[in-house]
N, C-alpha and C positions, 0 to 999 in steps of 0.2 A: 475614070468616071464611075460612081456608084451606080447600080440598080436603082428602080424605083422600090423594089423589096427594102433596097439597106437601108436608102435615106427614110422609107417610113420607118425604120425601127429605130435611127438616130431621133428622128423626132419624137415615137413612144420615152426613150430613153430619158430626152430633154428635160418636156417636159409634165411626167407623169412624175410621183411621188415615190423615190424608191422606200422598202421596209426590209429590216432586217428579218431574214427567213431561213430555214435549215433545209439542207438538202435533201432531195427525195432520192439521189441517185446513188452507186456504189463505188467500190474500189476493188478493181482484179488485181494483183499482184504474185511473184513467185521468184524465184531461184531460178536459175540453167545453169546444169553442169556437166558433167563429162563421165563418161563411164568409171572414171576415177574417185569420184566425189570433186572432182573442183571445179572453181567459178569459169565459167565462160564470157569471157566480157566481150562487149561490141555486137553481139549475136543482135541479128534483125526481129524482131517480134511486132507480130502485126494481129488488132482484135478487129472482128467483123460481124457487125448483126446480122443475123441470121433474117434477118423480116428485112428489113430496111434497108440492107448493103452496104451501110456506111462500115469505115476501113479507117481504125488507129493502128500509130504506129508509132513503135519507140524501139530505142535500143538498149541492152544491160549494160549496167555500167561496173566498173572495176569488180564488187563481189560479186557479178551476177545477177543481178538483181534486176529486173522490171518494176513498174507500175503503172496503171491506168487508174486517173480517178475521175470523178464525175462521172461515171458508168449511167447510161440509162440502161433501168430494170429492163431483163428481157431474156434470148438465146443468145450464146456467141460461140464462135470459131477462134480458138487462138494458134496462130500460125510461130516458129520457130526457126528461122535461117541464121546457116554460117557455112563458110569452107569449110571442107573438110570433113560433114557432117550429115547425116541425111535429114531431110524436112521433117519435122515433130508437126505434126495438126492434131488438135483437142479441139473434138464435133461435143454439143450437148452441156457448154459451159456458161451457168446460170448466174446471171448478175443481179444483185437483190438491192433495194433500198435499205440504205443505212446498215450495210452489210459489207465485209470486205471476204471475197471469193480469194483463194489461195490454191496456187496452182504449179508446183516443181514441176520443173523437164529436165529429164536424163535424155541429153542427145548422145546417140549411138554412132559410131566413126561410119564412114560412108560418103556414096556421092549424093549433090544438091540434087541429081535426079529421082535420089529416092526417096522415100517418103515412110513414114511411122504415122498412124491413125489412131487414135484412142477416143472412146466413149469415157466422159464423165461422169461419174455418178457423186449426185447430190451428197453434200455435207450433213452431216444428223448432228455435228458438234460444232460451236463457231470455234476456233483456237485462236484466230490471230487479234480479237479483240475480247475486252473483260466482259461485253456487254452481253445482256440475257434478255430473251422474251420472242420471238418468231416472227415470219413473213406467209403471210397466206396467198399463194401461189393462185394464176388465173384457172387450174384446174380441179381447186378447191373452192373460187367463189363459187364457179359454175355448177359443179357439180353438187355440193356437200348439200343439204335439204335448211332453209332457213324460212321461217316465214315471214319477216321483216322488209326480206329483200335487200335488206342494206349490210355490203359486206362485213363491216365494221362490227357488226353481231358473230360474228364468227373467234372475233379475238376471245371469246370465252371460251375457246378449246383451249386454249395456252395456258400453262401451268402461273399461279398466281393470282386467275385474274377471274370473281365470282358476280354475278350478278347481284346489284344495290336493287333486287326487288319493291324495296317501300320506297326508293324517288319517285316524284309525281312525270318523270321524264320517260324517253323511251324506253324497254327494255337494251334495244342497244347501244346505246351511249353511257346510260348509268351502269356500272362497274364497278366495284371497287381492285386496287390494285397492291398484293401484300398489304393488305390491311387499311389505305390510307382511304380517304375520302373521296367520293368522286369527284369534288371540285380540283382534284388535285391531279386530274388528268391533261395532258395535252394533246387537242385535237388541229391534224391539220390536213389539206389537201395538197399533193404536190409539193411538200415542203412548207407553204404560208399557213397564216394562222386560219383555223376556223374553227375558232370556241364560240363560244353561246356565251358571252359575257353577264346575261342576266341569272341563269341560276348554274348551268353545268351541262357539259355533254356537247355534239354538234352544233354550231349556228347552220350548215348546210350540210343535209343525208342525200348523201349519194347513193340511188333506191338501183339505179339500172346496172345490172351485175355484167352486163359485156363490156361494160364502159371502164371497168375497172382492170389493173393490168395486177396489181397486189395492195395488199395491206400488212405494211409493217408496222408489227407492234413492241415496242423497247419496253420492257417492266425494272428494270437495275441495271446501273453501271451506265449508263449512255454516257456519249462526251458531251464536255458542256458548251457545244452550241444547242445541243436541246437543253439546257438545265433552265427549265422556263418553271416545272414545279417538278412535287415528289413522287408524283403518280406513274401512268404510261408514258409515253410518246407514242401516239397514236397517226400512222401515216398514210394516207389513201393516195395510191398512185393512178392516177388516168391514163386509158392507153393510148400509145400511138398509131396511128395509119403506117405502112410499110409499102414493099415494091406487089405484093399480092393483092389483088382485094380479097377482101374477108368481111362479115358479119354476122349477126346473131341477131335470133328473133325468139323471144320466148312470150308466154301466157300462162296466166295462174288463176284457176279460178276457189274460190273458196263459200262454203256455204254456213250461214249458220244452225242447217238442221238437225247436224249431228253432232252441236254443239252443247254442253250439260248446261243445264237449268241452274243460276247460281241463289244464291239464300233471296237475296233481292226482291230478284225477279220472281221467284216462288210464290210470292205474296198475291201476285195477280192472277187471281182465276181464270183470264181466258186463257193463259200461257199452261195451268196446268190441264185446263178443256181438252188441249190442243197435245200436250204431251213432248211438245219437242219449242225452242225458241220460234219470238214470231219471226214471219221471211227475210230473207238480209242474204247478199251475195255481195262478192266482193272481186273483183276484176283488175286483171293488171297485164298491160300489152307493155312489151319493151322491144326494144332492138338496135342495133350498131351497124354503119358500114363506114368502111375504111381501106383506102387504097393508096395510089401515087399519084402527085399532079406534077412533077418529072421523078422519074427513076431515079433513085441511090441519090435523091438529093432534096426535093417536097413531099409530104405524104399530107394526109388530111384523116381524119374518123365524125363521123355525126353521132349522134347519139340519141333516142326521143324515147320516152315512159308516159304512158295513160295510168293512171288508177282512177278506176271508178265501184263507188260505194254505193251501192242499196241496201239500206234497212231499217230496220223498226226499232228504235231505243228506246227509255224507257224513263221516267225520271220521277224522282220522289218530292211531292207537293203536300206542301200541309194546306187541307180544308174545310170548316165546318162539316161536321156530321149533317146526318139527315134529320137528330133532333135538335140541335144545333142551329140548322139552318131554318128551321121550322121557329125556333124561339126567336133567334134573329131577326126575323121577319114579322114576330106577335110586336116586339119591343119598336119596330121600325118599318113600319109600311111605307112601300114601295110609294118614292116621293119624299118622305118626310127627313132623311139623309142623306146625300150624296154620297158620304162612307161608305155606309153600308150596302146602299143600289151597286156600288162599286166592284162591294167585297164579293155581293152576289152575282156579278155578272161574268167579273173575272173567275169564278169556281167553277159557275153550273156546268153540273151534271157531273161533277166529280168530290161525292160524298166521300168525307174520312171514313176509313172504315178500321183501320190497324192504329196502336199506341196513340188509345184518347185519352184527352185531358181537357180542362177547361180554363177558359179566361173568365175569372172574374171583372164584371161591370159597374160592382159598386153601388152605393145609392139603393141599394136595396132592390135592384132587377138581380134577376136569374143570373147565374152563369153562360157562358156560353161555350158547349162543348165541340171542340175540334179534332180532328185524328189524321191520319197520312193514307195518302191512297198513290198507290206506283201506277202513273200516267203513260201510257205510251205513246210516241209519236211519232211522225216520219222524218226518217233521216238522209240526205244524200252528199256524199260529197266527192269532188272532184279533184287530182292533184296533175297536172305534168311537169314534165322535166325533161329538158331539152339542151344538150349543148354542143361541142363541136372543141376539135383541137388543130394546130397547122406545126407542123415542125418543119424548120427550114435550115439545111447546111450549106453557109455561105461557101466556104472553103474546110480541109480539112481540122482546121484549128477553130472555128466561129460555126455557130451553130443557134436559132432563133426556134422557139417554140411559143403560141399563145395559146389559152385555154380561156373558155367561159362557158360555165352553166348556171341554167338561170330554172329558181323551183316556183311554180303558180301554183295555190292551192286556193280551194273555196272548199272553207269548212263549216260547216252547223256544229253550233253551238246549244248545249242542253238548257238553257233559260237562266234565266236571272238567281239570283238568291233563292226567291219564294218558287223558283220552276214552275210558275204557272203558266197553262198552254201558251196566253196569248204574248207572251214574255220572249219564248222562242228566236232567236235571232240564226243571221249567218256570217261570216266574217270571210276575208278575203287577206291572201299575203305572198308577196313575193319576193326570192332571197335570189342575189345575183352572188355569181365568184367570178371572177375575172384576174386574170393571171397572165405575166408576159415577163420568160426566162430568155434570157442570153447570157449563153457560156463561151467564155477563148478559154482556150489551152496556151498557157505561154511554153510549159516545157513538162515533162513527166513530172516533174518535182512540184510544179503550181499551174493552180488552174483556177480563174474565176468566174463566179457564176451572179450574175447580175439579177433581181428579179424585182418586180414592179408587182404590184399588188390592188385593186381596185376592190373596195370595201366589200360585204355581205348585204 
């Protein structure tokens, strides 16, 4: 008899729409040999996360030889049994997305009672694949200083990969990578797609940095299940809950006082009255918890971001001068136009005063002179972000994980074409990802990984 767990996941499976998707997760493998140099075959080898308690297990075969694939990112233990032999444990062994971890054991003659401990220390060189480009580890989102928030800005430490400064997109999504275009990048969360299909860069930014476990980035050489373009492969892994709880709670605040005055905004006299930008703060609460809803076998994590905006922006409107509006008003008293009643209601009180010019009227009226005047106005906007993950291992070989985060923003918008005050609007927009993996293991040799996909 199934759980009520499995058969909801038979039914997700049914009927949802499955997509082709590449994997977020890795591949451990290695050698075991004998103080001689030769294969040990049959040896017991068993990987264990370190968070979670979950326990693979396979045996080498004729050369020697292990593997584990579909690794989720994370810590592991790898354990080494046989007769004859004493235990091999390798503490501190990092499993990466879209990375294969390489790990030889030399078992020493001995009893199964005793044991060999070794600390791993990290690879600086991948050797067992062609592929190039890094993985941004959970103690480099946390820690490194970004002010985006969104880890995916960080891929710009890696060699190759320069900021496309003139995109009208974010700084962290636009990149260029060896030279190529930014549309020629691939973004995804988890393995599934999530590009921005209308010009480039994310369709969904993942802003809360606890919630992330890494970011792998492939710049050359990937295999071609990512050959989707010529750019990165860009990969944002979300983390899992384990048998601990654990969470994070951070705050950023940011101001615009000590911010430079740009060419712009220079134009406006109260800004230089005043000496420093008008008021503007910017706020950001995050935070993650993440535990077990049963041990070594359910975990769960939440995840929720506030960003809140105050401030004063600023925008450039073309409007009659003050002699301008003075002649305006000779040729068309108030009443005798609806245009012009129009032109002056929507302006008042914000005379050109920079880069004047004039409309000729023709028919032998006046000109009418207009100029640009930098308006400021009030700005607020609001974003959160909120999601949650469940991983579930039905038996040692089946294993269900669902993710969904879902981004609300209410953003103000700087006005129309002509930015005039009363033009002003606000906009609202909300981007869902919703995600739902199941992986069997049939045998060390093959393993698949099922994944369902629910739109941006």
């Amino acid at each position: 008899m199934r759980s009520p767990v499995q058969r909801l996941a038979l039914l997700l499976v049914f009927v949802a729409i499955p997509v082709f998707a590449q994997t977020s997760r890795g591949t451990v493998t290695g050698l075991v040999v004998d103080a001689q140099k030769l294969a040990v075959p049959n040896a017991a080898v068993e990987l264990a996360n370190t968070s979670t308690g979950v326990v693979r297990a396979t045996t080498t075969n004729g050369v020697g030889m292990y593997r584990f694939d579909a690794v989720e990112p994370g810590d592991y233990q790898l354990s080494v049994r046989h007769t004859g032999f004493k235990v091999f444990t390798a503490t501190s062994l990092r499993a990466s997305a879209a990375q294969v971890t390489a790990l030889d054991v030399a078992l020493e003659i001995g009893e199964v009672q005793q044991s060999i401990e070794v600390t791993v220390s990290p690879v600086a060189v991948q050797t067992e694949a062609p592929v190039r480009g890094g993985n941004l580890l959970t103690r480099d989102i946390l820690d490194l200083p970004y002010s985006s928030r969104n880890p995916v800005a960080l891929i710009l430490t890696l060699p190759g990969i320069v900021s496309n400064r003139y995109l009208f997109s974010s700084a962290s999504s636009s990149v260029s990578v060896n030279g190529t275009r930014a549309r020629s990048n691939n973004y995804m969360i988890d393995g599934t797609d999530n590009n921005d299909i209308s010009v480039e860069g994310q369709a969904f930014e993942v802003r809360n940095p606890g919630s992330v476990e890494e970011v792998s980035a492939q710049t050359i050489n990937y295999d071609s299940e990512f050959g989707r373009a010529g750019g990165a492969v860009v990969n944002v892994v979300t983390k899992s809950g384990g048998n601990q709880w654990h969470g994070t709670a951070g705050f950023l605040l940011d101001s615009t006082f000590d911010d430079a005055i740009s060419s712009s905004l220079a134009q406006n006299s109260a800004i230089l009255g005043r000496g420093h930008n008008l008021p503007g703060t910017e706020q950001q609460f995050d935070g993650t918890l993440g535990g077990p809803i049963v041990r070594n076998r359910t975990f769960f994590l939440l995840s929720y971001l506030e960003l809140r905006q105050f401030s004063t922006s600023t925008s450039e409107m073309v409007s009659p001068t003050a002699v301008g509006r003075a002649t305006l008003l000779r040729l068309f008293p108030t009443g005798t136009s609806a245009n012009a009643d129009l032109l002056q209601q929507i302006t008042a009180g914000f005379d050109g005063v920079t880069r004047i010019f004039t409309v000729p009227l023709g028919n032998g009226r006046p000109a009418i002179e207009f100029g640009r005047v930098i308006t400021p106005y009030s700005q607020r906007q609001r974003t959160r972000q909120y999601g949650a993950k469940i991983d579930h291992r039905f038996r040692d070989r089946d294993t269900l994980a669902g993710r969904f985060l879902i981004d609300d923003q209410l953003q103000p918008q700087g006005g129309e074409t002509l930015s005039f005050p009363s033009f002003f609007t606000g906009a609202t927009q909300k981007t869902t990802s919703i995600s739902l993996y199941e992986t069997h293991i049939f045998s060390p040799a093959m393993t698949n990984e099922h994944v369902i996909q629910i739109g941006h």
